[in-house]
MARROTI-40570 format. One line per 3 residues: for each residue z, x, y of N, C-alpha, C. Coordinates in steps of 0.05 Angstrom, whole numbers. Atoms other than C-alpha are relative to their C-alpha. Layout:
! MARROTI-40570
Z X Y Z X Y Z X Y | ...
//
This chain:
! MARROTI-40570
14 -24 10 58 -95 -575 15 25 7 | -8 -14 -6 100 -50 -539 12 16 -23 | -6 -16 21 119 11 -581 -4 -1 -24
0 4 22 90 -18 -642 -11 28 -14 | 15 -29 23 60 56 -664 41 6 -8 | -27 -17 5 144 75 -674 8 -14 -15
-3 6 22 152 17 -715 -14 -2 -21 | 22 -4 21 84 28 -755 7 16 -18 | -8 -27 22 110 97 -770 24 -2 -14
-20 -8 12 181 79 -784 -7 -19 -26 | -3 7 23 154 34 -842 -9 17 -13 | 14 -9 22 100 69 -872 -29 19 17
33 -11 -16 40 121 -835 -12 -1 -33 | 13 4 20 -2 100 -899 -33 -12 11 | 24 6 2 -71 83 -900 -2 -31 29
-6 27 -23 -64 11 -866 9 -4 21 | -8 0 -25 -20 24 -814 -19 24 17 | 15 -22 -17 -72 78 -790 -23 -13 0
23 10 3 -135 22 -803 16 -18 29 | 2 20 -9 -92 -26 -753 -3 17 25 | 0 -23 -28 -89 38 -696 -25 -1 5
31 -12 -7 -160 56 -704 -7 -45 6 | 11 27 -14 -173 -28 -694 7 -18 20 | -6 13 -26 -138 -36 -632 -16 13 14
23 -17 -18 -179 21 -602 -16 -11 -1 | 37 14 6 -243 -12 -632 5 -24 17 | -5 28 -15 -214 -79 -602 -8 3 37
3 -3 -29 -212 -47 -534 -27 15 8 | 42 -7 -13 -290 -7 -532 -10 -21 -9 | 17 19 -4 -317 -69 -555 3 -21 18
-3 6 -39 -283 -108 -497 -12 14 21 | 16 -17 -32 -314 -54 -445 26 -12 13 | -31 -2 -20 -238 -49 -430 -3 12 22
2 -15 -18 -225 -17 -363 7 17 -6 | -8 -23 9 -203 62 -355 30 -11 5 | -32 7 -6 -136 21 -328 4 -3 -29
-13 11 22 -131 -30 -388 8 26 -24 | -1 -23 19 -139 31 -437 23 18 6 | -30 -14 -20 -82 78 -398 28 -25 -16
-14 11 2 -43 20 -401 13 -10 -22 | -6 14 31 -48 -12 -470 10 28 -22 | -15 -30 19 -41 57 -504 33 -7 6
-23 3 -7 20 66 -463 23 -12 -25 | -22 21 14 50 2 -497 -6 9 -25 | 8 -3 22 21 12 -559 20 25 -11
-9 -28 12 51 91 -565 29 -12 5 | -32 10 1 127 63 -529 -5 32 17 | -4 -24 -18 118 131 -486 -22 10 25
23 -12 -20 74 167 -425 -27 -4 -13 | 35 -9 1 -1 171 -432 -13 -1 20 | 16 3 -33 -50 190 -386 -26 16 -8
28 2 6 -125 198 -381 -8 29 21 | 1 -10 -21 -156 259 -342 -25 7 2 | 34 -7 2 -236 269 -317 5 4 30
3 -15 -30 -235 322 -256 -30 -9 12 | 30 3 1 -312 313 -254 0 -30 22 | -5 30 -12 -296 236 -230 24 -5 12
-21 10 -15 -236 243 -192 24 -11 -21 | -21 12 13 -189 210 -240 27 12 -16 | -13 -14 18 -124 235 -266 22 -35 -6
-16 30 -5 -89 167 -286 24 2 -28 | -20 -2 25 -22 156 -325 14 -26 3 | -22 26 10 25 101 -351 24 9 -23
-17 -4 22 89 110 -375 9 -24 -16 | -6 24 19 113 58 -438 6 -25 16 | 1 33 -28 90 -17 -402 8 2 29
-3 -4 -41 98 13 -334 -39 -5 13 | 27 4 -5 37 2 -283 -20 32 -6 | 17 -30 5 -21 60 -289 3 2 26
2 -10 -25 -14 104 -232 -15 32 1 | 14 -19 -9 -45 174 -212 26 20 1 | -16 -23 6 -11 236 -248 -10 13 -17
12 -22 13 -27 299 -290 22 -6 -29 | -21 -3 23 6 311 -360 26 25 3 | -29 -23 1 77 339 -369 -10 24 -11
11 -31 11 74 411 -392 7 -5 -39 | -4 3 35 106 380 -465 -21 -15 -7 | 25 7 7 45 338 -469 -13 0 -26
23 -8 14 0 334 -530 -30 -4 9 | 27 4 -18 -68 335 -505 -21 9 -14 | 32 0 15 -147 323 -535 -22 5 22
23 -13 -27 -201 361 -490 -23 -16 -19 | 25 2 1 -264 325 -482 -26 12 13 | 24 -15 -17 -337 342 -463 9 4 24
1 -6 -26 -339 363 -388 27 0 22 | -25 -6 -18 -266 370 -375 18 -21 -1 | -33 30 3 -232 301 -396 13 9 -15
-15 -5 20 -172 305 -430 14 -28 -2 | -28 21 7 -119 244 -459 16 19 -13 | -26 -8 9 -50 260 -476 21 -9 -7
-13 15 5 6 232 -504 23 23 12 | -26 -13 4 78 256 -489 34 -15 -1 | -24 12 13 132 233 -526 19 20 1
-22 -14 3 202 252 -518 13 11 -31 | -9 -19 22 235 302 -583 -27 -4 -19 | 11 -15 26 200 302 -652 -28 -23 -2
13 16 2 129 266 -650 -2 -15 -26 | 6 19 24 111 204 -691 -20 6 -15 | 22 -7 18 73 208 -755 -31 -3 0
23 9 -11 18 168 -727 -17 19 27 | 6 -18 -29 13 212 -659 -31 8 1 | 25 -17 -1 -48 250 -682 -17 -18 -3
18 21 8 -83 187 -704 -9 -17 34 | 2 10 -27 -71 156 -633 -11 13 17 | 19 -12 -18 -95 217 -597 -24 4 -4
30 -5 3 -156 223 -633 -11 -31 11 | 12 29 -5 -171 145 -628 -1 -3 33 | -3 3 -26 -150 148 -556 -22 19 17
28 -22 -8 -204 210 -538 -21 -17 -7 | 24 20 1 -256 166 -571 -6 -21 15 | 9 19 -16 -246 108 -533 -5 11 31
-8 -12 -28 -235 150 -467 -37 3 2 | 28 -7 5 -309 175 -492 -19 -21 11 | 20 19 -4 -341 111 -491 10 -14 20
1 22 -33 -310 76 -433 -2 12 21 | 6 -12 -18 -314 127 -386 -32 8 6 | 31 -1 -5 -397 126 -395 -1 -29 10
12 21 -9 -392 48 -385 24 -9 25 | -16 18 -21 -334 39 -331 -13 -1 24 | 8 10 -17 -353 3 -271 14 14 30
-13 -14 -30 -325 56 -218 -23 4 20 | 27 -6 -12 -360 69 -159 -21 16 4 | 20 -13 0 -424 97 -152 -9 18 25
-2 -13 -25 -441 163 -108 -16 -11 27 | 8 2 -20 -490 132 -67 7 -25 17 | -17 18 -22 -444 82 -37 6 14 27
-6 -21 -31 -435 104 44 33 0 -2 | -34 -5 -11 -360 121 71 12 -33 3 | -9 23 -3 -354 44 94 2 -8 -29
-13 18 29 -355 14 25 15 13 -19 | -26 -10 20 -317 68 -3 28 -9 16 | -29 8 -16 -260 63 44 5 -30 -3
3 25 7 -266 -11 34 16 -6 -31 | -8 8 22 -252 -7 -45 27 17 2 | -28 -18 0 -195 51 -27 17 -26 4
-25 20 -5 -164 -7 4 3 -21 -15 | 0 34 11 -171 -70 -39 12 0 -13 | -29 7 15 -113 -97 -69 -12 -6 -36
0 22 29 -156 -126 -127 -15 25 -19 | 22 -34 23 -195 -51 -157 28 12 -17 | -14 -10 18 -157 -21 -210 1 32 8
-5 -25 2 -125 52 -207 -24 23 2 | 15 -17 2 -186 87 -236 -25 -8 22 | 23 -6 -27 -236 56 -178 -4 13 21
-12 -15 -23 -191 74 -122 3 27 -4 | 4 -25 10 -189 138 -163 -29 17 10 | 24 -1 5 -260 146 -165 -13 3 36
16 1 -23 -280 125 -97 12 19 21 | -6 -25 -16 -224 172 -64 -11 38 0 | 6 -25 11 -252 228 -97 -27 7 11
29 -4 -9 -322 210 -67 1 3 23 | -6 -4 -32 -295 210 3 17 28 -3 | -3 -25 -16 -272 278 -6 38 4 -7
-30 -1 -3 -186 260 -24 6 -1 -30 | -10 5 33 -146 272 -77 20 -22 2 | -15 21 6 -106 219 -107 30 -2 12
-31 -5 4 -39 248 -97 4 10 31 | -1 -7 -29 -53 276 -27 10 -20 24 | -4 24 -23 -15 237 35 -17 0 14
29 14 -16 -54 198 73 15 -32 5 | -11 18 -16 -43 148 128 -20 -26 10 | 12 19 -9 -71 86 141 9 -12 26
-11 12 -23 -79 50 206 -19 -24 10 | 17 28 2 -96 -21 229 -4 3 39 | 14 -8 -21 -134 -16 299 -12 -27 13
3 20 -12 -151 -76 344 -30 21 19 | 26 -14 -11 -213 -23 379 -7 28 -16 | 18 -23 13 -250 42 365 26 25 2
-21 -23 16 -212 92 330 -21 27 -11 | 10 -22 17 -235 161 306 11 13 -29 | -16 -2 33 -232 177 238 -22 -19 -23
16 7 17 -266 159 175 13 -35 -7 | -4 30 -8 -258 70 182 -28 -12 -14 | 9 24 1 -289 9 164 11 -30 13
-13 28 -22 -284 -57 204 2 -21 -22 | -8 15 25 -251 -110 152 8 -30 27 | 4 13 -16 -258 -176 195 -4 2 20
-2 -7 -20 -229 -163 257 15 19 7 | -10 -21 -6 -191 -106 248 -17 20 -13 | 12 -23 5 -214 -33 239 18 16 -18
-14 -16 17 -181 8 185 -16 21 -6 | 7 -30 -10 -173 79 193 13 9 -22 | -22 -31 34 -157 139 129 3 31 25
-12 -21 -21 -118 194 164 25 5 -6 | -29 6 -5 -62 225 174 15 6 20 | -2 7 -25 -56 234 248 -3 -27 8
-8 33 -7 -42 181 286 -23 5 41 | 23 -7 -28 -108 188 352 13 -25 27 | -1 18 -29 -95 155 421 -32 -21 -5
26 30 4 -135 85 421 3 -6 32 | 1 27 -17 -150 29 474 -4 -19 -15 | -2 19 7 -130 -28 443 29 -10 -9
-26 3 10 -71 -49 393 -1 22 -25 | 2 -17 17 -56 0 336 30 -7 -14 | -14 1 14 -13 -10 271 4 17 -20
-3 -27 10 16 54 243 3 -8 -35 | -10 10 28 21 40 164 21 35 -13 | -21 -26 4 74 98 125 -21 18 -15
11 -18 12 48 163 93 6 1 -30 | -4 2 27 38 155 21 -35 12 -16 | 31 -12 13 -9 187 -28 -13 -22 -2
24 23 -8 -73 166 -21 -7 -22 -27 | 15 28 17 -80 122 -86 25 -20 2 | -18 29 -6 -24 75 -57 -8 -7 29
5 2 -27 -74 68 7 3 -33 -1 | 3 37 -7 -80 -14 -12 32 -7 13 | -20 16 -4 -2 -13 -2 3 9 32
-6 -12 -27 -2 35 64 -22 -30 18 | 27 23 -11 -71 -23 91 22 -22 6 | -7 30 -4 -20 -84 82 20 8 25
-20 -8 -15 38 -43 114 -12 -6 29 | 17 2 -29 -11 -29 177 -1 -25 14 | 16 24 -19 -37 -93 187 24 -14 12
-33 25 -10 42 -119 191 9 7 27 | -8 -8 -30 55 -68 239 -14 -3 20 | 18 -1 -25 -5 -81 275 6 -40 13
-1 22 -18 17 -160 282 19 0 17 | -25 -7 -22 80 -134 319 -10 15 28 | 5 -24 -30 46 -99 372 -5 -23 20
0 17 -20 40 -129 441 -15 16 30 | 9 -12 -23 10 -114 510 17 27 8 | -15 -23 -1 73 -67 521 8 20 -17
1 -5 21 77 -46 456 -22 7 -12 | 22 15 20 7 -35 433 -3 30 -24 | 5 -20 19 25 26 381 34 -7 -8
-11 14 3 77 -1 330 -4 17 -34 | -3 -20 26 99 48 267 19 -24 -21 | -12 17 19 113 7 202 33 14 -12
-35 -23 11 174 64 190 18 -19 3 | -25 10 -22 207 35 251 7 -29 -5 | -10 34 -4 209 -37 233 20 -11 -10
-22 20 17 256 -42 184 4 -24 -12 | -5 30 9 279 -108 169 -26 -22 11 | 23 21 -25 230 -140 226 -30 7 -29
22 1 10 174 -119 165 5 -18 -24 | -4 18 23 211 -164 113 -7 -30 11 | 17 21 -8 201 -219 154 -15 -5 8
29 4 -5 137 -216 173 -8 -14 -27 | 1 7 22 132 -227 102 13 -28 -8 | -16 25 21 181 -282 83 -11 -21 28
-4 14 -15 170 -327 149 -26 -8 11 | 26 17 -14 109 -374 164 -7 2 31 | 7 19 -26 78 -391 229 20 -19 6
-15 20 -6 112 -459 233 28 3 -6 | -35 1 -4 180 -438 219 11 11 27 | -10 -25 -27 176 -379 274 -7 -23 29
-9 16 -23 147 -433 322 27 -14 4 | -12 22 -7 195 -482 316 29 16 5 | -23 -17 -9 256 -429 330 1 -6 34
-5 2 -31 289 -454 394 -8 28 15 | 4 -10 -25 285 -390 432 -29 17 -4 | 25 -21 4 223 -361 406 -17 -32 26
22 12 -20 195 -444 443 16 3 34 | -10 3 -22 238 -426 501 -13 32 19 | 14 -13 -16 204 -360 512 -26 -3 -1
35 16 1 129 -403 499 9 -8 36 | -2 9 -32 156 -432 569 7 18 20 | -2 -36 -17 174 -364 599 -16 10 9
27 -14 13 110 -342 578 -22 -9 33 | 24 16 -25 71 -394 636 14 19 18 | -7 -9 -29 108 -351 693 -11 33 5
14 -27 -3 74 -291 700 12 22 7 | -9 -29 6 101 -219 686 26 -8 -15 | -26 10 10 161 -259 652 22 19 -26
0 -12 26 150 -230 581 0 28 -3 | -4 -28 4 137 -163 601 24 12 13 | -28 -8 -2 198 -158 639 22 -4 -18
-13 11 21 234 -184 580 -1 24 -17 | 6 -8 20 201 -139 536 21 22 14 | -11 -28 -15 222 -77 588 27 3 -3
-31 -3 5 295 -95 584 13 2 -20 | -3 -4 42 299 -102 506 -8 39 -8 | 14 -38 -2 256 -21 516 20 17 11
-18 -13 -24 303 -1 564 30 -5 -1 | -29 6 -6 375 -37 558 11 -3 17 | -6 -1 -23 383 -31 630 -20 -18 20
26 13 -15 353 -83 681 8 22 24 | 7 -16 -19 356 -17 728 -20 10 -4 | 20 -15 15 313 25 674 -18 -15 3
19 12 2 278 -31 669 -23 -7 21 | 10 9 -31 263 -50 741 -18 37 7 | 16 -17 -6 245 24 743 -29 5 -14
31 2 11 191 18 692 -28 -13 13 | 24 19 -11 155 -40 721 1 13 27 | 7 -1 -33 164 -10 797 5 -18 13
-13 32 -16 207 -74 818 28 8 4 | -28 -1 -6 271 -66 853 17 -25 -21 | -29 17 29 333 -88 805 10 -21 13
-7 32 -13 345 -146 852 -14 -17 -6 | 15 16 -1 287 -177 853 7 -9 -32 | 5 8 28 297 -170 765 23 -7 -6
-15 25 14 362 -197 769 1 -39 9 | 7 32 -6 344 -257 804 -19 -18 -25 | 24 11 18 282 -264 752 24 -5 -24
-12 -2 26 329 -251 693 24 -22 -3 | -12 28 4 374 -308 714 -14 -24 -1 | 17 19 5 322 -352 713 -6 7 -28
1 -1 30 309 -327 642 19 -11 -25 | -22 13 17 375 -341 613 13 -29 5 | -4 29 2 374 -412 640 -19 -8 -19
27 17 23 311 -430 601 8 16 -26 | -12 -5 30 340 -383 538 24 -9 -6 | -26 15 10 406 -416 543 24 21 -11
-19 -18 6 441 -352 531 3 21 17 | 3 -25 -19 461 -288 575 -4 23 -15 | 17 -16 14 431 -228 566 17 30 5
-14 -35 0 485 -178 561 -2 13 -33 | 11 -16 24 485 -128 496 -12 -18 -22 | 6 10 26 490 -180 442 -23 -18 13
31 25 -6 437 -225 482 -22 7 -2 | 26 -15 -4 392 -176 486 -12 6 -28 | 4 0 32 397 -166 408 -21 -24 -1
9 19 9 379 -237 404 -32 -4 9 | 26 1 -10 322 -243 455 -19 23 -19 | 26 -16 10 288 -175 423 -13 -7 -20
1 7 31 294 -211 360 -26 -27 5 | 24 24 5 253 -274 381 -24 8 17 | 22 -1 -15 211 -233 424 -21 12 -26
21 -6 30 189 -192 356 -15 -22 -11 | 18 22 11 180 -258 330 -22 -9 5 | 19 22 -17 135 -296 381 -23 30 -3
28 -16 0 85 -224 372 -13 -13 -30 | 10 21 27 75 -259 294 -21 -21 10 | 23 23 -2 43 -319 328 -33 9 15
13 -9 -10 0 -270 364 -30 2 -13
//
């Protein structure tokens, strides 16, 4: 379907090719399309930008030709159809518009008409928890998360930080199993673990939520505030790498047996923090003797020594072994 209005017009804008425009629209209000599908299918349909806009409801949503719908205003070249109470659709096609154009913007205002009385966005008297809830869900379409940011008070486009929280956090949250997810864009002192997710406008909060929670499986007793910025690479594999692969990594089960000796791991961790088993020894408040005696007992059971490049390696399986956490 993509761009078929550019080949409609380059045969013929005649009677028929303007009955099959007006019966894709009809195709999509008698579906009780979404305000996405509609965004979107135009889109393909025109082969250029379109975008939908109802201030009243929070929503300004656009799609450029078969791209996803996302949250944007119209270019200033724009053509644009004002509806009742402040909606507008718009097309904007690059140089000399197609013959059809005006046929699409009107058809496109009509349907905007009728699906925006029947779309299933959320409703004001939902509380803060179930809006923040749909802000985050991977599975709501553009115009919900639209919709429901707009009832909590944010605009679409505005940054905004998500954060994944192991205790009580301040800030407008909902508790989603066992973690607490926080909208913000300070970052508050906790007691617990805390996973910083990146600053991104608020209608990409479902992608900032996943970020969080990754950074929040990296955190650790010494560690327990853990910015998704900083992870780099360590957040691709969180992603690509199971449980059972990360156990079965020799030194990730060689520091499982580390683990039984008590303060082992956090001195481990301190020297990977620090680079220095002096710095290190000064963190914990242990003379640097006592931590190089410990630390040779470490690199018999890791099987490697722990000078610069070892220490690479250890930080690497100590990141890991927080995954099984």
């Amino acid at each position: 379907m993509r761009g078929l209005l550019l080949r409609l017009s380059g045969l013929d804008a005649d009677a028929e090719s303007a009955v099959r425009v007006i019966g894709f629209f009809d195709r999509l209000i008698t579906e009780r399309a979404g305000l996405d599908a509609l965004v979107r299918s135009t889109s393909e349909l025109a082969g250029c930008p379109v975008g939908l806009s109802a201030p009243g409801q929070g929503l300004a949503l656009r799609a450029d030709a078969g791209g996803a719908v996302t949250a944007g205003s119209a270019p200033a070249r724009a053509s644009v159809r004002a509806l009742e109470g402040g909606v507008q659709v718009w097309v904007a096609r690059e140089g000399t518009p197609a013959p059809l154009d005006d046929m699409l913007l009107e058809r496109f205002a009509i349907a905007a008409a009728v699906l925006l009385e029947h779309s299933s966005v959320p409703l004001p008297e939902l509380g803060d928890p179930a809006l923040i809830e749909l802000v985050l869900s991977e599975s709501v379409g553009t115009a919900e998360r639209s919709r429901a940011l707009h009832l909590l008070g944010i605009a679409a486009t505005a940054p905004l930080r998500v954060l994944a929280a192991t205790g009580e956090v301040p800030g407008r949250s909902v508790l989603l199993g066992n973690v607490r997810a926080v909208l913000g864009t300070e970052v508050p002192a906790v007691d617990g673990r805390l996973g910083v997710g990146p600053l991104l406008p608020a209608i990409e909060a479902a992608k900032a939520w996943h970020a969080a929670r990754t950074a929040l499986r990296y955190t650790s007793d010494g560690e327990p505030v853990v910015w998704w910025e900083r992870l780099g690479g360590l957040a691709l594999l969180a992603e690509q790498l199971d449980s059972a692969d990360i156990a079965a990594l020799p030194d990730v089960r060689a520091l499982d047996r580390l683990a039984a000796e008590p303060g082992m791991i956090t001195m481990l961790d301190a020297l990977c923090a620090t680079g220095s088993v002096r710095k290190a020894a000064a963190v914990l408040h242990r003379h640097h003797s006592t931590m190089t005696v410990r630390l040779a007992r470490a690199e018999s059971v890791l099987g490697f020594e722990l000078d610069s490049a070892g220490r690479f390696r250890l930080h690497l399986a100590l990141m890991l072994r927080r995954l099984l956490d």
